[in-house]
C-alpha positions, 0 to 999 in steps of 0.5 A, spaced: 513 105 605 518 106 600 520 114 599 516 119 595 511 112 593 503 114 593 498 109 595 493 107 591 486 106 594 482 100 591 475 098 593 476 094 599 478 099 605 485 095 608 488 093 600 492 098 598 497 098 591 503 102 593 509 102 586 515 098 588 512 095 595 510 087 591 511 090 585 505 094 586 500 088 587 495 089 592 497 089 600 494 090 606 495 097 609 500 098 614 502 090 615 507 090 609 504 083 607 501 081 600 494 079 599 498 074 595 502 071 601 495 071 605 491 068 599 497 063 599 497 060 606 489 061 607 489 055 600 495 051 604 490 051 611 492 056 614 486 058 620 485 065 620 486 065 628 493 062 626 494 067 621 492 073 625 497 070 631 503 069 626 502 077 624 500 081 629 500 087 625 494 084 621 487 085 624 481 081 623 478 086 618 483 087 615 484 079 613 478 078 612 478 084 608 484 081 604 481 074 602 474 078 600 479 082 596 482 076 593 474 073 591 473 079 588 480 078 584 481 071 583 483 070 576 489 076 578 491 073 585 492 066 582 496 068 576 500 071 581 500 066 585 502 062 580 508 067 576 511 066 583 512 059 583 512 054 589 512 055 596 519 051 595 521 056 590 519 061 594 524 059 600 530 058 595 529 064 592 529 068 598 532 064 604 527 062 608 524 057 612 517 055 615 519 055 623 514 054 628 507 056 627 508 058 620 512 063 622 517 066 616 525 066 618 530 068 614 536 065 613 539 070 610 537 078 609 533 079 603 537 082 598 543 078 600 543 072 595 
């Protein structure tokens, strides 16, 4: 969490909105991932097994919770989605690539570039 920020509770009890952490969008308590970023792998057919084994931080419940969040948000999550670009603008942008199991690798340390 970043020092000194407050944590907004929303209606769903593991989406928080902290200031400066996804520029304030909506994340998932305690795992350092975005709805967004969930939302997005879920749309590119990603399984909730296969999400809940590349994050082990997540839950069930909590990534449940985040795509039942993103139903009850969905004009706001795509916008989102759709402000940040492609996936392949995202690993530009930031370095990365896709290993195995769709697992996020850093080619450089964000903050870098």
């Amino acid at each position: 969490m970043v020092s000194g920020a407050a944590e907004i509770a929303t209606e769903h009890p593991h989406i928080v909105r902290i200031a400066g952490v996804h520029g304030g969008r909506p994340s998932i308590r305690h795992t350092g991932l975005s709805v967004e970023l969930i939302v997005r792998f879920y749309r590119m057919g990603a399984t909730p097994e296969e999400l809940l084994s590349t994050y082990p931080q997540l839950t069930p419940a909590a990534l449940y919770d985040a795509l039942s969040y993103y139903h009850d948000h969905a004009a706001e999550i795509d916008q989102a989605l759709q402000e940040s670009g492609s996936l392949e603008q995202i690993k530009a942008k930031y370095g990365f690539s896709i290993g195995e199991k769709g697992k996020v690798i850093f080619t450089t340390r964000p903050g870098d570039g």
